[in-house]
Each structure stands twice: as structure tokens, then as C-alpha cells.
Backbone bond lengths (Angstrom), bond angles and torsions (degrees), N, CA, C in turn:
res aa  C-N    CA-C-N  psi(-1)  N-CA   C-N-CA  omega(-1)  CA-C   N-CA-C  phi
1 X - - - 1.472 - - 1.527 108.86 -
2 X 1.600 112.31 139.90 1.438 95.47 170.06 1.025 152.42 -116.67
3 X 1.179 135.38 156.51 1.676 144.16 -114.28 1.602 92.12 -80.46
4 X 1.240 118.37 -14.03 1.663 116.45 -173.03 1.280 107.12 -87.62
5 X 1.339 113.26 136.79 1.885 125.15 -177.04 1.657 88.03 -56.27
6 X 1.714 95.91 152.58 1.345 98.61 128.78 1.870 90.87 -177.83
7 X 0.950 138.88 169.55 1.493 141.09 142.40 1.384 121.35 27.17
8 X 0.819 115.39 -67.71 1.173 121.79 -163.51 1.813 118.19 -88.56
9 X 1.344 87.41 -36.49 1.900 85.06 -171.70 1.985 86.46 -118.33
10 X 1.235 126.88 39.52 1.488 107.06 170.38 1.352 121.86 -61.41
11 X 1.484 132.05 -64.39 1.000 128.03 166.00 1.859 113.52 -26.23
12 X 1.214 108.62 -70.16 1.476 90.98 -176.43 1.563 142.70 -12.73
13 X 1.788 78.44 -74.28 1.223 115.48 160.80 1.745 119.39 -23.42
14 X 1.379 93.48 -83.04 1.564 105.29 177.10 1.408 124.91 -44.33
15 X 1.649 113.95 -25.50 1.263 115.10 -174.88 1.711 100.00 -103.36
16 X 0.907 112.23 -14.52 1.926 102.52 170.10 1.548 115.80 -78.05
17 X 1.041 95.47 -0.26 2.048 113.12 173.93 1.624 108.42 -67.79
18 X 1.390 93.23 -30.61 1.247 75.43 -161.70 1.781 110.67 -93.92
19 X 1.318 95.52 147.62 1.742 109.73 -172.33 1.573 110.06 -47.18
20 X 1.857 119.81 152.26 1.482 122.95 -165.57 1.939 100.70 -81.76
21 X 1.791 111.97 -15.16 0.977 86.65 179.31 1.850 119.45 -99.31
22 X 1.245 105.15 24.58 1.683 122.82 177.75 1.192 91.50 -41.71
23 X 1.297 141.68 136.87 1.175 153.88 126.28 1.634 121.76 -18.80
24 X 1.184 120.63 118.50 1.532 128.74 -144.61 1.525 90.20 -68.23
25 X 1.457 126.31 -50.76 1.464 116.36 -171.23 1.915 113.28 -74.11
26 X 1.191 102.15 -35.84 2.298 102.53 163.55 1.571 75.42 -53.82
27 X 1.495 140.84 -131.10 1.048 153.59 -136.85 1.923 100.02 -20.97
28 X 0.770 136.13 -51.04 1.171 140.83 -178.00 1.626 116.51 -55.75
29 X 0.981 100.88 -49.42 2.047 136.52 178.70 1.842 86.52 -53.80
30 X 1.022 91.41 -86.84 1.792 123.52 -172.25 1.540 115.00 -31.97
31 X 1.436 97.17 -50.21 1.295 96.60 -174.09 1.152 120.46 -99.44
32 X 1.225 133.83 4.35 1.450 136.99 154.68 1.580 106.20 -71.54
33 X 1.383 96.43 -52.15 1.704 97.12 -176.89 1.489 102.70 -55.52
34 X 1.077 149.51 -52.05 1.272 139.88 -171.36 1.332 115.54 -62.82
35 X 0.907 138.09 -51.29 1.140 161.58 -131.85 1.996 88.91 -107.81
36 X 1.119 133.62 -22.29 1.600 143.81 -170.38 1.804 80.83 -105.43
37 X 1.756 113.09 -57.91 1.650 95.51 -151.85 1.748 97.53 -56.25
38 X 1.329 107.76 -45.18 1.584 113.39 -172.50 1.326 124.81 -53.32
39 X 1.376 121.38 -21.14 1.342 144.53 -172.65 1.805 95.60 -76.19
40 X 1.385 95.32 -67.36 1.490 108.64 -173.80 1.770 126.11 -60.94
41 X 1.718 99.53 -23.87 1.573 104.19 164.49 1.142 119.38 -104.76
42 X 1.657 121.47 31.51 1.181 143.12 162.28 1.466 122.63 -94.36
43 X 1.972 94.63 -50.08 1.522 111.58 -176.30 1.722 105.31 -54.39
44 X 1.273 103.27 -53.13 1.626 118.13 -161.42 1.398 105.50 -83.28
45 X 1.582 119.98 -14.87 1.095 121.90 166.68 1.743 94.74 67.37
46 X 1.501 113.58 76.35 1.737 103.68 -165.76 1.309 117.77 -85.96
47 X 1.551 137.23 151.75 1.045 127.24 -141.00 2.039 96.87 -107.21
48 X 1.042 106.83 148.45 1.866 82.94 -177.30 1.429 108.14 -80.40
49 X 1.372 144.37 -6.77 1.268 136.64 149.73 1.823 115.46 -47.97
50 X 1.301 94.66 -42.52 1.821 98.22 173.34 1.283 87.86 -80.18
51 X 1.284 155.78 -100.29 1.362 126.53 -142.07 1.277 110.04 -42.38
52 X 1.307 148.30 -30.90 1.313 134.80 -152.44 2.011 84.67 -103.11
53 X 0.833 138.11 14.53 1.560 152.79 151.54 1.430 116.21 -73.06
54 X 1.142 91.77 -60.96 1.438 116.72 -162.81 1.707 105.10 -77.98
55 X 1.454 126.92 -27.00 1.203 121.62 160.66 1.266 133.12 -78.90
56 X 1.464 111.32 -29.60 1.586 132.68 167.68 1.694 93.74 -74.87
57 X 1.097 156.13 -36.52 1.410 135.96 149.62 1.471 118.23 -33.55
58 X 0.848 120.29 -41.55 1.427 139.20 -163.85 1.442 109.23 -75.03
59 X 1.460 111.67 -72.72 1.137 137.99 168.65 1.600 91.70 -40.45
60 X 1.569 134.24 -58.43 1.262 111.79 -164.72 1.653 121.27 -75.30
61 X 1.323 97.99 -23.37 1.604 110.31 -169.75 1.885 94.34 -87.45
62 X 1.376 125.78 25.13 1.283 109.21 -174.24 1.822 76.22 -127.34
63 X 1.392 112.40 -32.37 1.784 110.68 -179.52 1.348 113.35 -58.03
64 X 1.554 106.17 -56.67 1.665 113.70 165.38 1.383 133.01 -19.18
65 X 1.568 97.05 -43.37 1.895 91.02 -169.47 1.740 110.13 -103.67
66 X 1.309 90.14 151.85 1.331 113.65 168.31 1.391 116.57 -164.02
67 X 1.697 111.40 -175.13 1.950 115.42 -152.65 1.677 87.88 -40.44
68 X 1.352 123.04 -60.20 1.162 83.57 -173.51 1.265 147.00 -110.85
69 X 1.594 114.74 38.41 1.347 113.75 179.00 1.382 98.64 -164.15
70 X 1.546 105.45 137.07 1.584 126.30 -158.38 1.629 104.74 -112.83
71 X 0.967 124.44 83.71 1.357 124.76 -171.26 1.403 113.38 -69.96
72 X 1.569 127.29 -4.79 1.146 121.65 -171.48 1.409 111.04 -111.30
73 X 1.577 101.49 -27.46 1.539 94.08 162.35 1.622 119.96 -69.53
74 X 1.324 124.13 -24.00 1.220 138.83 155.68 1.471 116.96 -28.91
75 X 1.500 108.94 -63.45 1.273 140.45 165.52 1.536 105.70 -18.47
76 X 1.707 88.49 -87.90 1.404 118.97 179.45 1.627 117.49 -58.11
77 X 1.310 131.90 -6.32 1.269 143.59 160.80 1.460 118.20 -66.85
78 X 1.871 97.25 -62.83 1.211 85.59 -178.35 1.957 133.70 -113.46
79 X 1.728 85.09 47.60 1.607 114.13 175.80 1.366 103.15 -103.20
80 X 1.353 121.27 -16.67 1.737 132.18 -174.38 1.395 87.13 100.52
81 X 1.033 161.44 -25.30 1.315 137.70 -152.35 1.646 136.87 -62.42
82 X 1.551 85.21 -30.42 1.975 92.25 -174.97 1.947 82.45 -78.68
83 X 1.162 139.34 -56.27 1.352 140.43 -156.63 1.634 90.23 -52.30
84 X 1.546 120.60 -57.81 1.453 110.30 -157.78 1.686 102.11 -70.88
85 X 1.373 125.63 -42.83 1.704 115.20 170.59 1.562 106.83 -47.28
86 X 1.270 120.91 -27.79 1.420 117.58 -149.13 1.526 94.35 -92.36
87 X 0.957 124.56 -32.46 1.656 143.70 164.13 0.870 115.18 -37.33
88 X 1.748 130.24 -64.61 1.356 161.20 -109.10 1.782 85.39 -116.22
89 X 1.428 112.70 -84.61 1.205 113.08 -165.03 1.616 102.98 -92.23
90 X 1.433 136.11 53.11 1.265 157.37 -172.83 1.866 123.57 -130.53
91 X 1.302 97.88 -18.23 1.420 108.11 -166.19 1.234 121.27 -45.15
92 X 1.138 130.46 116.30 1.618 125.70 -171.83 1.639 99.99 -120.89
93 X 1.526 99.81 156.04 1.644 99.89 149.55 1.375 125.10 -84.41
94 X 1.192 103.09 154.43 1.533 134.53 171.11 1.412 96.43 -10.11
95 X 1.382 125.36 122.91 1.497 109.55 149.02 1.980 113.57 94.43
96 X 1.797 103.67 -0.28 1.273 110.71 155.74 1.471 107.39 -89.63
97 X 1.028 102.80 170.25 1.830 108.99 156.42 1.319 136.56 -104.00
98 X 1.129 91.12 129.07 1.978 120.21 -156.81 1.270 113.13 -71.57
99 X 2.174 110.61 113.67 1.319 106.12 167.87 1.345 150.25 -52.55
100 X 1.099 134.53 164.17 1.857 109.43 -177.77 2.342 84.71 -148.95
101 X 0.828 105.37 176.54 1.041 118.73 164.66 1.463 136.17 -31.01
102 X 1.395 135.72 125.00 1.306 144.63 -141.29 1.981 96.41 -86.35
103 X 1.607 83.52 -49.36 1.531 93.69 175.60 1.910 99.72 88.02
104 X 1.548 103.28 -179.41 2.104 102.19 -175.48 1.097 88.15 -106.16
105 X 1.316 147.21 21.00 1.379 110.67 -148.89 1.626 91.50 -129.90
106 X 1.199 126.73 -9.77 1.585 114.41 173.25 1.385 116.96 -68.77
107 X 1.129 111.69 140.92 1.683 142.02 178.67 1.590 125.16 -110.62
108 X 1.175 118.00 103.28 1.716 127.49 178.09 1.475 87.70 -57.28
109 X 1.371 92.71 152.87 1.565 128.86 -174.40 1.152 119.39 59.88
110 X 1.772 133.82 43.85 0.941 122.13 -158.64 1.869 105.87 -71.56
111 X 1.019 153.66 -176.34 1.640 147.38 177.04 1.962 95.36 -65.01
112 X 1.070 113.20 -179.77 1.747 132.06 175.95 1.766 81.26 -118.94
113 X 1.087 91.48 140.62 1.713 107.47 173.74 1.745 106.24 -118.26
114 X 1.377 118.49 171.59 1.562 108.98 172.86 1.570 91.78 -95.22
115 X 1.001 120.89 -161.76 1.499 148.49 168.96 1.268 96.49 -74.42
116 X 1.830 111.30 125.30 1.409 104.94 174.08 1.602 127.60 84.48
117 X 1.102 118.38 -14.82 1.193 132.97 173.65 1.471 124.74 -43.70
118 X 1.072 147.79 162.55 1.365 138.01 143.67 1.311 136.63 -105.40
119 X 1.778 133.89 109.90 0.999 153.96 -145.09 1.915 96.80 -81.48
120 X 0.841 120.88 -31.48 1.252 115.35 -170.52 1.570 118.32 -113.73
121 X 1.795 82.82 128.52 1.169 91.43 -141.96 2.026 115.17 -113.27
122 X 1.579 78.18 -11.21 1.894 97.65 170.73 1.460 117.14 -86.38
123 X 1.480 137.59 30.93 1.600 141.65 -172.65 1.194 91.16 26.35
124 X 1.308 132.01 77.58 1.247 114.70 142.24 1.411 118.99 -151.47
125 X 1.549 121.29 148.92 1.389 99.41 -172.17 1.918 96.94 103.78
126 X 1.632 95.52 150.13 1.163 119.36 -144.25 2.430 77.66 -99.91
127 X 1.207 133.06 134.23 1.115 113.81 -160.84 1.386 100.30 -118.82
128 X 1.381 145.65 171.26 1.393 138.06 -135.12 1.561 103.83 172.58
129 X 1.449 119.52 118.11 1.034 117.29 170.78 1.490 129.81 -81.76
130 X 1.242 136.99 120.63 1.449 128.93 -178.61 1.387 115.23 -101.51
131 X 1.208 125.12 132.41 1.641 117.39 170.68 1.113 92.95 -156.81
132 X 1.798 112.97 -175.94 1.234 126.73 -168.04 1.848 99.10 145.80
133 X 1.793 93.78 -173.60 1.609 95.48 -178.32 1.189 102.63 -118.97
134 X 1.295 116.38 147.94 1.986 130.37 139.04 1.033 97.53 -76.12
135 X 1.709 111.52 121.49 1.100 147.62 151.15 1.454 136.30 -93.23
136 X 1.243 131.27 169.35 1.601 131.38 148.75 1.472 108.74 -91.33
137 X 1.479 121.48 -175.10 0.984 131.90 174.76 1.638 111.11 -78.77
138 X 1.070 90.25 4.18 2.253 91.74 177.19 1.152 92.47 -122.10
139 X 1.235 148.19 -2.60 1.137 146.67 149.43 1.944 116.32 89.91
140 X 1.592 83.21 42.95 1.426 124.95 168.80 1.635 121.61 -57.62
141 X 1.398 148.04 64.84 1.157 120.67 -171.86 1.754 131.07 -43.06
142 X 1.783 123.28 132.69 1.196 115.11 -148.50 1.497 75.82 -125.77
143 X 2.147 98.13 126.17 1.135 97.04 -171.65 1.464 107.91 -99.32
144 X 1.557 144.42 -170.25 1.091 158.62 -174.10 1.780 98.81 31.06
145 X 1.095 110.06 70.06 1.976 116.51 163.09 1.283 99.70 -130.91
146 X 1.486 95.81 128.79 1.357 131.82 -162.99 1.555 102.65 -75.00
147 X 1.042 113.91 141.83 1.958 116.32 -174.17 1.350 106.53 -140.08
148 X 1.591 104.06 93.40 1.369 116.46 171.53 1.821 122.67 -49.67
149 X 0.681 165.92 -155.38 2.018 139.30 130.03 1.794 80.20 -172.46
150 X 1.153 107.43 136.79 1.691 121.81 179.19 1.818 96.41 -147.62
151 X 1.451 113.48 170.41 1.409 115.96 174.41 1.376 97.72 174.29
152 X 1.279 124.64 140.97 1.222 136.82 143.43 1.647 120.13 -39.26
153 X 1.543 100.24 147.51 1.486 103.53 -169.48 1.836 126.44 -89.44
154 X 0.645 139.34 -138.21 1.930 121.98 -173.42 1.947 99.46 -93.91
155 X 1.412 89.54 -20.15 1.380 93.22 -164.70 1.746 108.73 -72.11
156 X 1.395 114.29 -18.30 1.731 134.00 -170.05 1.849 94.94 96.69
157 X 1.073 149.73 19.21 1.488 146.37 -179.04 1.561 119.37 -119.72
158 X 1.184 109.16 110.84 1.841 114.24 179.37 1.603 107.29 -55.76
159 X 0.947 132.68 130.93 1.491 124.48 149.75 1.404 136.39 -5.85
160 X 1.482 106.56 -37.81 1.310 110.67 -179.57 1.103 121.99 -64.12
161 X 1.979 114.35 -40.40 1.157 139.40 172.38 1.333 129.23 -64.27
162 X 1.630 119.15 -2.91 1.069 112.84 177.46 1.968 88.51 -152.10
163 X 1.333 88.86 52.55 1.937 81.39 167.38 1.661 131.83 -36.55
164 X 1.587 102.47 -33.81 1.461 116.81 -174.13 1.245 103.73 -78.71
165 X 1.564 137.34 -6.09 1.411 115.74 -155.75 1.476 95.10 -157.55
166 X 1.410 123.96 -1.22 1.669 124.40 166.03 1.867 107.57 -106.70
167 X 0.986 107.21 135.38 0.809 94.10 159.39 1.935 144.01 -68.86
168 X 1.538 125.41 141.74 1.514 133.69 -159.05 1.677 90.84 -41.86
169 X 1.225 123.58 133.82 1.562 144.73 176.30 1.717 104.14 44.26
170 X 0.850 109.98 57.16 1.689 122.52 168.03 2.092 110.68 -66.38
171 X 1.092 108.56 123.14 1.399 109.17 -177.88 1.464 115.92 40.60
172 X 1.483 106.21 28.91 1.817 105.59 140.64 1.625 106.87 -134.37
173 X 1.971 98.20 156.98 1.279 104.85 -178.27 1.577 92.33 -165.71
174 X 1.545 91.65 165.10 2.083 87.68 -174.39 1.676 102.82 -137.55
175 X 1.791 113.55 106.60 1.277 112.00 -168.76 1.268 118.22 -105.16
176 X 1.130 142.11 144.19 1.503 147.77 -172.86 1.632 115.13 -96.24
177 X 1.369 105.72 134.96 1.751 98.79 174.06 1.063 114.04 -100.95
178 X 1.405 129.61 144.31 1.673 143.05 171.11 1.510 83.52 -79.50
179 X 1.601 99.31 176.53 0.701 135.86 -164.70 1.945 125.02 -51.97
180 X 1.091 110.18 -32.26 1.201 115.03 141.07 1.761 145.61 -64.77
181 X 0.834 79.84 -8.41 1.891 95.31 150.04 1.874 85.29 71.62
182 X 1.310 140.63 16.80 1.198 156.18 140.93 1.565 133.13 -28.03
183 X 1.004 143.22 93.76 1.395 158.49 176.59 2.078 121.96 -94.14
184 X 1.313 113.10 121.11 1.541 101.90 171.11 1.306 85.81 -169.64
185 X 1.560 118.52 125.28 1.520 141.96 120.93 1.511 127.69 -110.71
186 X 1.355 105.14 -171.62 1.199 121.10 -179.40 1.588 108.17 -112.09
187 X 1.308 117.95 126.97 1.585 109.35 160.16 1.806 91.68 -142.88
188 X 1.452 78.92 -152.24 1.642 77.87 -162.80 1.737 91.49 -102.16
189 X 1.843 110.74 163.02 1.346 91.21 158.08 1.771 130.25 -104.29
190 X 1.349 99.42 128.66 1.383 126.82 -167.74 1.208 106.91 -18.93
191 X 1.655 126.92 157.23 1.562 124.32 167.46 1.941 93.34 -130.33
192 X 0.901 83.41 152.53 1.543 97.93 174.83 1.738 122.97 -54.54
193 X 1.097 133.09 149.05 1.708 107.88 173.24 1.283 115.04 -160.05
194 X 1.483 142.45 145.16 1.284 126.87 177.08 1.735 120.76 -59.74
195 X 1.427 131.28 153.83 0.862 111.41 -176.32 2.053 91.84 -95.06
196 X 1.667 97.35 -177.18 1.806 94.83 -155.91 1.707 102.35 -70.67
197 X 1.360 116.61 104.10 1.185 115.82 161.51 1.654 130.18 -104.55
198 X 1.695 99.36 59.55 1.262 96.64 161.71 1.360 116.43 -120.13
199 X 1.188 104.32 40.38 1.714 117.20 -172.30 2.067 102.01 -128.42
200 X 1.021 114.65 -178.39 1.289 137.58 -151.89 1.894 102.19 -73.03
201 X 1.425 118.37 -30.25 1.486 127.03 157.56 1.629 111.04 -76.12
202 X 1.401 132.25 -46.69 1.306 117.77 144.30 1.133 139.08 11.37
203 X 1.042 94.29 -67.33 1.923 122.55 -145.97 1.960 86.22 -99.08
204 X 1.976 115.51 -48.05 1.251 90.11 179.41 0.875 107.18 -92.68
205 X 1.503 155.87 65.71 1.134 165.75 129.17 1.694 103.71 -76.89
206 X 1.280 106.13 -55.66 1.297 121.30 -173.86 1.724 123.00 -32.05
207 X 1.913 78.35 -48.13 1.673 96.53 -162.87 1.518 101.64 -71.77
208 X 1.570 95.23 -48.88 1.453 95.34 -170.97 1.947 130.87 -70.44
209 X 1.371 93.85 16.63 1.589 113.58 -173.37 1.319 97.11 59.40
210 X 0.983 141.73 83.07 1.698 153.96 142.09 1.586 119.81 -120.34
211 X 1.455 99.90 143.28 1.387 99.47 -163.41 1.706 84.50 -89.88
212 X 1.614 102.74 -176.29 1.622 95.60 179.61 1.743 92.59 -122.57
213 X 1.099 139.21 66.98 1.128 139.91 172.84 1.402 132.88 -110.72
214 X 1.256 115.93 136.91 1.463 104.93 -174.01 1.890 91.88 -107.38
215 X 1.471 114.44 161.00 1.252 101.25 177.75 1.806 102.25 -101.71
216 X 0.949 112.58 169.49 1.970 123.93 -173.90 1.440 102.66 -54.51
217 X 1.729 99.10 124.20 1.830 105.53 178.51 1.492 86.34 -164.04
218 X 1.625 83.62 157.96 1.937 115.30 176.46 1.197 92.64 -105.39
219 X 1.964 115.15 125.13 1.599 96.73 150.83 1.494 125.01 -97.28
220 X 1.389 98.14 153.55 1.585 105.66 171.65 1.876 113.43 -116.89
221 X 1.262 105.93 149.89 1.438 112.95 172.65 1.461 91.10 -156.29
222 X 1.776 98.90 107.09 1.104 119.58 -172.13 2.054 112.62 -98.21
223 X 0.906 96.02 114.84 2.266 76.43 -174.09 1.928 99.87 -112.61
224 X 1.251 107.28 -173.01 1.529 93.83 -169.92 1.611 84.53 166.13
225 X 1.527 101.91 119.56 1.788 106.75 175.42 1.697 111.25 -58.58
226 X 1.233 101.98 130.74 1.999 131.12 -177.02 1.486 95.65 79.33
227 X 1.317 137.27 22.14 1.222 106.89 -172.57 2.169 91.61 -126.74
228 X 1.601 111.22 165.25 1.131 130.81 177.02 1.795 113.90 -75.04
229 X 1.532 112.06 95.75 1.884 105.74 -177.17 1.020 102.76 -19.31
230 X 1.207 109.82 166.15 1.627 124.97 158.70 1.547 100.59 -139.83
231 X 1.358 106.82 132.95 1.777 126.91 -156.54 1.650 98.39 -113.63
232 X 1.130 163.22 54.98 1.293 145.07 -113.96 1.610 117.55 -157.47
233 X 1.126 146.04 173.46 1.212 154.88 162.59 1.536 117.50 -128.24
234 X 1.657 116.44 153.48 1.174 92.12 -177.43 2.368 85.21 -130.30
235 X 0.994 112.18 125.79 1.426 118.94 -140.97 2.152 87.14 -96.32
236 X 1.270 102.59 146.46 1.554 101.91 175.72 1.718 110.98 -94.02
237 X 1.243 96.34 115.23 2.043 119.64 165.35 1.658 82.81 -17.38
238 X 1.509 93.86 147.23 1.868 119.15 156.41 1.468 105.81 64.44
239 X 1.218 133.86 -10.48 1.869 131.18 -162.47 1.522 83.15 -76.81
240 X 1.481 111.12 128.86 1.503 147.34 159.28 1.705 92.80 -34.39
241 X 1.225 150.09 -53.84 1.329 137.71 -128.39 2.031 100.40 -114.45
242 X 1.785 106.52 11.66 1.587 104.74 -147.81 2.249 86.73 -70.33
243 X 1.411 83.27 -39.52 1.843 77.28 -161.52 1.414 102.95 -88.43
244 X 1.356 143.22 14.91 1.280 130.79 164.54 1.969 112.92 -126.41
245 X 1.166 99.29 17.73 1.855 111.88 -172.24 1.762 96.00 -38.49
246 X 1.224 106.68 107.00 2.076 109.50 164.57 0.987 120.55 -42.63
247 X 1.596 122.01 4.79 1.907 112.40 -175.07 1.751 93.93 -132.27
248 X 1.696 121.34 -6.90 1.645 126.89 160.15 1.575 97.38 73.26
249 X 1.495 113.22 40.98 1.426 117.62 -162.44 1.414 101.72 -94.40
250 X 1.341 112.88 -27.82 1.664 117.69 -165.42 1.286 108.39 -71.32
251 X 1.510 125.58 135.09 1.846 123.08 164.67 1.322 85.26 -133.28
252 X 1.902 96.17 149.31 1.560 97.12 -171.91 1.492 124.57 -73.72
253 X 1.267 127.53 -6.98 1.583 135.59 171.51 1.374 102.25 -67.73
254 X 1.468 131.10 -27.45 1.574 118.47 171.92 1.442 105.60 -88.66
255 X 1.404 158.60 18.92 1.196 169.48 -81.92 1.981 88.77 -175.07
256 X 1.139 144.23 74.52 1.091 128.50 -173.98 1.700 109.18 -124.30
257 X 1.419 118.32 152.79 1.679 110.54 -178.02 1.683 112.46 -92.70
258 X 1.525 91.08 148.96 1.362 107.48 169.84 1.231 130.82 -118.06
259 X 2.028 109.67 95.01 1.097 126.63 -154.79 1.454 98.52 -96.25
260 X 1.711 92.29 146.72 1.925 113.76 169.10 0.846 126.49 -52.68
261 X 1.515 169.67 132.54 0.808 153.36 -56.38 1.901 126.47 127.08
262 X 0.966 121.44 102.14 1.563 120.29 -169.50 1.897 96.70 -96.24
263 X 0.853 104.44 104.26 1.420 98.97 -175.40 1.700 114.77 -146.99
264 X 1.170 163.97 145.27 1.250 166.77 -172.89 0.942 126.63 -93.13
265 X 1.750 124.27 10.65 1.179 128.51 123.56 1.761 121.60 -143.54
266 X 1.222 98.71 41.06 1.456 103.44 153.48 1.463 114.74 -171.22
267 X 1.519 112.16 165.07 1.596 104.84 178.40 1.243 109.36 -119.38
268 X 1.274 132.27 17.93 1.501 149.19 145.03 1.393 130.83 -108.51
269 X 1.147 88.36 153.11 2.212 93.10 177.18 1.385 99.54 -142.43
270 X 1.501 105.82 139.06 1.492 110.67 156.80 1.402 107.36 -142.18
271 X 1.150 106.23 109.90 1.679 108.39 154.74 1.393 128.20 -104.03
272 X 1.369 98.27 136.30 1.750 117.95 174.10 1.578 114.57 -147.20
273 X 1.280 99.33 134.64 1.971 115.03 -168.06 1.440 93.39 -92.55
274 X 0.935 115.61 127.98 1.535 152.43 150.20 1.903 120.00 -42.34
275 X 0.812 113.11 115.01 1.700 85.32 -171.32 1.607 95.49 -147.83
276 X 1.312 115.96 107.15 1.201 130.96 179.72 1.756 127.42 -90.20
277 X 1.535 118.52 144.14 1.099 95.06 -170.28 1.600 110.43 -116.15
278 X 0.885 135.76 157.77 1.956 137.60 -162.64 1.610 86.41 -55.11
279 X 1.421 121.40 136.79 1.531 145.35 142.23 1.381 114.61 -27.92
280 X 1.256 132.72 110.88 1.635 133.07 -174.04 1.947 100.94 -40.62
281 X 1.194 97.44 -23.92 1.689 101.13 -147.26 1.874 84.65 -85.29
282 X 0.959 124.79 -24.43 1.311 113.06 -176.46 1.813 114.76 -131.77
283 X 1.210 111.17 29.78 1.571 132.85 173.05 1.711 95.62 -87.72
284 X 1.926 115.25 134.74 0.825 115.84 -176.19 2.066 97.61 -94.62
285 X 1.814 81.69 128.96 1.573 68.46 172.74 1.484 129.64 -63.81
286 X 1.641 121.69 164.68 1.813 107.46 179.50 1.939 90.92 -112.26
């Protein structure tokens, strides 16, 4: 075939460019992607006004981000994409608990809380106790696993997003289980919220008639020595937004209720067990 572009053999072309000592998985990466983009600005036959669209998208959603806001994982959220990687290399058996989306909004160093504590820390918001166990799949309590728990505040806004007016680590905290593989704080319970669409995903949300909403969830990122993270949300029963969420984060096993509750420091409860499965890297083979 020959080495000169034109129509018909571009993809080829483009991918015989690349050098024999490319790294077998870049070459692998690369050349599907090329070989898909070329396919696809073939199918649609793309117009060069849309490419010159389609790069100024780009260009804007690359202006957008900074420390604190990632417009491309945004992007990639709500195209399905982080859910379908997250899918892909996620596979569990029956009866673990199912990842969903990492989300922008986690923060290293969140405080260590005791057992029981309360994460929220701006009075506001309707407040809700959560507990339950980390488990194994035999339903083993797994002691000392670390329990990340973060959430947006009554208002629909993480802390990060309003540094001036939440208070420093507002509805995050990271609690440890003894030996009973045991979990209980206080946060608030979650409200639903758009994610930030006044940026360049926004706008294509806009076109494409999509709302930008996520529906009400706690996240968890649970870790625990020999065992596989768990990256996760745990989503509130009945919220309007569960079967159309803009980032496709919801699966119905994280779907859990948030019952009333007479209690002296909260008027909700939700419990849900955790159930982790051994780390490939330290699973004995059979």
C-alpha cells in the first residue's frame, strides 16, 4: 500500500508512522484509536467547520481546568466513559460491592475521625446516621479498612467549591474498623445536585437535551490490607435523578433506603455492608 495519504488508506498510513521500537501496548492504544477516529470522520463524513468546533471544544474544556476542577474528567463522566473503564477492569463476583465513579471532588488528607463521629460540620442539612459492616465474601468481618465517606452539603456543593463559605473538610472524614469489621457516623443526608455546568460540557449537555444532575449519594472508598479498593457511592431510595444520573454512576445494588429514625443525633439511618473481595495480587490461586 502506498505510503502517501489519501482517503482511502489514511488510517493505515498514520499508524505505520509509528517507530518498530513503540512500545507494544502505545502501538496497541494508538492504533485502534486511529484507525476508530478515521472510521468515525468517514462515517459522518465530518464537516471542517465541525472540526474547527470540535477543536475549539477542546481547546475550551482543556482552559476550564485547574487544582480544582477537571473538566475533562467531567467530559469523560458524562460520555459514559470513566463508568465503562471502571466496569472493564472492576469485575467482581456476585455478592461484592459494585464500583461506580470516583467523581472530582475527593481530597487527600481528609481528618481521621473516631467511630461515630460527625462529619458535618456547617449545621446544615437534614443529618443521618450510616453504619454497617466490611465484610468478605463469606461474610467475615475485615478489621482495620480504612473508610473514606465525603458528600456534598444540603445546599448540593462540596466544600471544595465553596472554600469561602464551607467550612475546611466539611462532610468528609476517614474511619477505621476494629475488629468487628463495624462502621457508624453521622453526615448529613445527601441532596441531589447538578454537576458544574458552566463550562464547555455544560453547554454540551445543553445541546443534547440533558439535564446535568447527579441524583443524592455518600461516597465511599473503602481500602483494607489483601483486599481489592472499593471506589463507590451509596445512592438515596426514591431521588427523581436515580435512572437518568449525567455521569451513569448509579447500579441498582448501591440503591439503598433512608429510613426515619428517632435518634439524638440524627433523624435518618442508612445502613449498607461493604463486602470486599481479596486483591488479585494476593488471592491464593486454586
Amino acid at each position: 500500500m502506498s505510503a502517501y495519504f489519501n482517503e482511502a488508506n489514511s488510517a493505515h498510513v498514520v499508524n505505520e508512522r509509528m517507530a518498530p521500537e513503540t512500545s507494544p501496548r502505545l502501538q496497541e492504544v494508538m492504533g485502534s484509536l486511529i484507525q476508530h477516529l478515521h472510521a468515525f470522520i468517514k462515517d459522518v463524513q465530518l464537516r471542517p467547520e465541525e472540526w474547527e468546533t470540535a477543536i475549539d471544544f477542546l481547546t475550551r474544556t482543556g482552559q476550564m481546568c485547574s487544582a480544582e476542577r477537571q473538566e475533562f474528567i467531567l467530559l469523560s463522566d458524562c460520555l459514559g466513559l470513566s463508568m465503562l473503564v471502571d466496569a472493564i477492569h472492576h469485575r467482581r463476583p456476585e455478592g461484592a460491592t459494585e464500583n461506580t465513579v470516583f467523581g472530582p471532588f475527593f481530597v487527600e488528607g481528609a481528618p481521621e475521625k473516631t467511630m461515630g463521629s460527625c462529619i458535618s460540620l456547617d449545621e446544615k442539612g437534614e443529618l443521618c446516621l450510616y453504619e454497617g459492616i466490611v465484610k468478605d465474601l463469606n461474610g467475615e468481618p475485615i478489621a482495620q479498612a480504612r473508610i473514606h465517606a465525603w458528600s456534598d452539603n444540603a445546599d448540593g456543593f462540596y466544600d471544595v467549591q465553596q472554600p469561602d463559605q464551607q467550612p475546611k473538610w466539611n462532610n468528609r472524614g476517614v474511619f477505621t474498623t476494629d475488629a468487628d469489621g463495624r462502621y457508624h457516623f453521622i453526615g448529613i443526608k445527601p441532596v441531589s445536585y447538578p454537576i458544574p455546568d458552566d463550562g464547555p460540557v455544560g453547554q454540551l449537555l445543553k445541546q443534547l437535551g440533558r439535564h446535568p444532575y447527579r441524583p443524592a449519594h455518600m461516597h465511599f472508598m473503602i481500602e483494607a490490607p489483601g483486599y481489592d479498593k472499593v471506589i463507590t457511592h451509596t445512592f438515596v431510595q426514591g431521588d427523581n435523578y436515580l435512572e437518568s444520573d449525567t455521569v451513569f454512576g448509579v447500579k441498582q445494588s448501591l440503591v439503598t433506603a433512608f429510613d426515619p429514625i428517632e435518634h439524638p443525633q440524627a433523624q435518618w439511618r442508612s445502613t449498607f455492608d461493604f463486602v470486599l473481595v481479596p486483591h488479585p495480587r494476593t488471592s491464593t490461586a486454586t
